[in-house]
Residue frames as qw, qx, qy, qz and C-alpha x, y, z in Angstrom:
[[0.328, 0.774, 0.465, -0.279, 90.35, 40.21, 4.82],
 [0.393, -0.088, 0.363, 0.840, 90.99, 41.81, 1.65],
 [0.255, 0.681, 0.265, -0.633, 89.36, 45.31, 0.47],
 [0.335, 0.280, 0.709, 0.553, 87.60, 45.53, -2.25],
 [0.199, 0.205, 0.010, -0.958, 86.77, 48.93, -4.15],
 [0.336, 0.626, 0.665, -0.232, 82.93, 49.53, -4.50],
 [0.236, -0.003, 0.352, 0.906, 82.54, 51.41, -7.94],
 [0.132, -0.617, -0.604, -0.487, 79.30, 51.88, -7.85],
 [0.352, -0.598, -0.431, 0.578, 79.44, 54.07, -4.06],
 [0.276, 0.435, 0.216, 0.829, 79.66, 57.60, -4.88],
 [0.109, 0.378, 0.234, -0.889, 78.14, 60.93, -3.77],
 [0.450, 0.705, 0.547, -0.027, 75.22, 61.61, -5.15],
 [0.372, 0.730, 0.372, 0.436, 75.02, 65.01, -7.54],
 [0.285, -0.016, -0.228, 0.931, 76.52, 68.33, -6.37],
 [0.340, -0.370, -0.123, -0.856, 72.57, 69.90, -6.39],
 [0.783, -0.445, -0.392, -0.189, 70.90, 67.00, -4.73],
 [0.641, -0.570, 0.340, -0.386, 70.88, 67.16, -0.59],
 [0.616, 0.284, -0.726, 0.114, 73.10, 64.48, 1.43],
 [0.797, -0.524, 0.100, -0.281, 72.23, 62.67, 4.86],
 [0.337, 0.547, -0.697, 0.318, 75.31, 61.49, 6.42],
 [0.762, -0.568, -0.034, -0.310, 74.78, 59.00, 9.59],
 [0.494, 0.325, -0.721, 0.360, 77.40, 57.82, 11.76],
 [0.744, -0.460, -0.128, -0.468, 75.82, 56.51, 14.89],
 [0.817, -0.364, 0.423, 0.146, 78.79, 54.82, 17.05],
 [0.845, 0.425, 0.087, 0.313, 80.77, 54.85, 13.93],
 [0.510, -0.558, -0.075, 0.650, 82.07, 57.98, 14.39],
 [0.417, 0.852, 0.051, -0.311, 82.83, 60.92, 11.94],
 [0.085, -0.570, 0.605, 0.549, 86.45, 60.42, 10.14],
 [0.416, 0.463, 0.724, 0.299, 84.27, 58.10, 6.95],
 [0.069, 0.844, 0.521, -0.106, 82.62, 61.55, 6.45],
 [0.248, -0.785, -0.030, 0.567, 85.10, 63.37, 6.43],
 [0.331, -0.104, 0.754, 0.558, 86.53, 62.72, 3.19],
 [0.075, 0.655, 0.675, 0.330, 82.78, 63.53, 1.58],
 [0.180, -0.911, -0.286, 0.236, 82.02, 66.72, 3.64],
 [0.381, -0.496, 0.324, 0.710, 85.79, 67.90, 2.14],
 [0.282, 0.087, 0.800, 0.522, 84.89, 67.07, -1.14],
 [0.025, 0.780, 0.615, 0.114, 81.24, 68.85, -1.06],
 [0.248, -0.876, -0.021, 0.414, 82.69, 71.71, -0.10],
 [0.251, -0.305, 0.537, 0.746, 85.86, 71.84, -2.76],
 [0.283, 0.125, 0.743, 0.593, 83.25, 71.32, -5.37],
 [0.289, 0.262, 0.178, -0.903, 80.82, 73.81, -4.20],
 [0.109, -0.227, -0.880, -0.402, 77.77, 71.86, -4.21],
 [0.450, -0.338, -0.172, -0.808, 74.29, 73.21, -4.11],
 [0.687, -0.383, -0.605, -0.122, 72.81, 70.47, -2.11],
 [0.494, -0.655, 0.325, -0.470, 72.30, 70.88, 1.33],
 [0.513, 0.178, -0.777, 0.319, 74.88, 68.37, 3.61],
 [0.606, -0.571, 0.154, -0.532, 73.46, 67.02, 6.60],
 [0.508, 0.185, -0.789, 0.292, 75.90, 64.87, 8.91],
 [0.789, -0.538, 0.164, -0.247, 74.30, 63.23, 12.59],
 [0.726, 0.050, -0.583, 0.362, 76.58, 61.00, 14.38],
 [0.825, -0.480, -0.285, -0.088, 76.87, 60.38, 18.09],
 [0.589, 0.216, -0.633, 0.453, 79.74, 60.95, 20.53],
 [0.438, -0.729, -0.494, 0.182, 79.71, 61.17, 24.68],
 [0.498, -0.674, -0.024, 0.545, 82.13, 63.53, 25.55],
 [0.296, 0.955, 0.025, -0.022, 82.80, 67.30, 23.72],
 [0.099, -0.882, 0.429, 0.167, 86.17, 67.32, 24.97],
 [0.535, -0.240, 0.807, 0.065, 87.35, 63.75, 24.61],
 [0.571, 0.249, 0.782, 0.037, 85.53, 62.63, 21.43],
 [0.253, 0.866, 0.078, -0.424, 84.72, 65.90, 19.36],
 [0.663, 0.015, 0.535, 0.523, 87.44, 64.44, 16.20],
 [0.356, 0.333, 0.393, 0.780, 88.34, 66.99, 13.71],
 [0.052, 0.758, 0.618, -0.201, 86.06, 69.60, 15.73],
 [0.162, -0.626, 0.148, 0.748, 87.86, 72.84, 14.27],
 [0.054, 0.108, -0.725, -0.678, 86.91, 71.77, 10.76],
 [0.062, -0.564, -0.823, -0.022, 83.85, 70.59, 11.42],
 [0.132, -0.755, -0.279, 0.579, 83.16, 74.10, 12.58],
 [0.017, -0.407, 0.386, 0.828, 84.43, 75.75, 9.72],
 [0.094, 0.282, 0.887, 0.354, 82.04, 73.55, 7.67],
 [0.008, -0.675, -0.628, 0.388, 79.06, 74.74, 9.87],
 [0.024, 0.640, 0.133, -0.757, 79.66, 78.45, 8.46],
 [0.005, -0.015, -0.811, -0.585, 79.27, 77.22, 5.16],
 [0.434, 0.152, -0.112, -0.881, 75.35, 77.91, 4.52],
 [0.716, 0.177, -0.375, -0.562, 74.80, 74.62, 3.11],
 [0.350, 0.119, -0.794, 0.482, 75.45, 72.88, 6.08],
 [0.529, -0.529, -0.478, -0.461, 71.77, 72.95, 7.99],
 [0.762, -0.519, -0.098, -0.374, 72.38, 70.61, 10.70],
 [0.569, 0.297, -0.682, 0.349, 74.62, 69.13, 12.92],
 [0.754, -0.491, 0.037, -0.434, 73.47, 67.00, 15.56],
 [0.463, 0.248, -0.764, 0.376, 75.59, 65.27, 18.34],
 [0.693, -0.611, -0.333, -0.187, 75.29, 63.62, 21.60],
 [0.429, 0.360, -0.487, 0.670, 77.45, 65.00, 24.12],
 [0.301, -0.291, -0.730, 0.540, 76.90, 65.11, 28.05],
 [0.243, -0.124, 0.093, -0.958, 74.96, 68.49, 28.09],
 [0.632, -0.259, -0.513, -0.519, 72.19, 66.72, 27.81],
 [0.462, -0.380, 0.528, -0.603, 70.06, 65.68, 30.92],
 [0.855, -0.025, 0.442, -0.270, 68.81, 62.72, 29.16],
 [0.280, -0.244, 0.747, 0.552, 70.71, 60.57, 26.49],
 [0.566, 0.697, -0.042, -0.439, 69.95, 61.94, 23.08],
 [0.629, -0.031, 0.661, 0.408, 70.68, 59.31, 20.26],
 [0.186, 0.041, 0.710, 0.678, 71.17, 60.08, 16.46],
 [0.096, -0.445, -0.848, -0.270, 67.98, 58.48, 15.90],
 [0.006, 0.745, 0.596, -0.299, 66.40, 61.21, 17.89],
 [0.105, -0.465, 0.270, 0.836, 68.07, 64.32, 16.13],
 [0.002, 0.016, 0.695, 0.719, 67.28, 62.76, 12.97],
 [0.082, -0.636, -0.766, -0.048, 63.31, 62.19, 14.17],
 [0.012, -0.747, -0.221, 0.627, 63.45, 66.30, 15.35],
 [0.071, 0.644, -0.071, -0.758, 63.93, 67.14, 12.27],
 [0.520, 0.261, 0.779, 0.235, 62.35, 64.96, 10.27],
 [0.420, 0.803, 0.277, -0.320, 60.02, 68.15, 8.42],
 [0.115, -0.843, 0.288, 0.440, 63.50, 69.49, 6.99]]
């Protein structure tokens, strides 16, 4: 397999809002964008969902990720992690807050 770059991919604008999904993917694709919104102090609001089972075992970069969170323009951040009595997917986070 050989990678080819995608010039046309991109972040959107530094004002305009971003939806991040990583559903079983995991979060380290994201991470690289969620740095980058942040160094360039964009206005848009950053919203990242993605999916893991276990807080202690699966939680990948969670000390940054946290530091993100205190960042204002950081809304949401939805995960599935045992607390839960029933299994919460992505797809439901992103449907609770569909209004936002």
């Amino acid at each position: 397999m050989k990678l080819k770059p995608n010039k046309h991919f991109t972040l959107p604008a530094a004002d305009r809002d971003i939806i991040m999904v990583g559903p079983g993917t995991g979060v380290a694709p994201f991470r690289a964008f969620v740095q980058e919104r942040r160094a360039s102090n964009a206005k848009g609001r950053n919203w990242l969902f993605f999916g893991d089972r276990t807080f202690t075992h699966d939680f990948l970069y969670q000390l940054e990720w946290q530091d993100a969170l205190k960042d204002a323009r950081w809304p949401a951040w939805m995960s599935r992690f045992a607390r839960y009595a029933v299994k919460v997917y992505v797809q439901n986070r992103i449907w609770d807050k569909r209004r936002d």
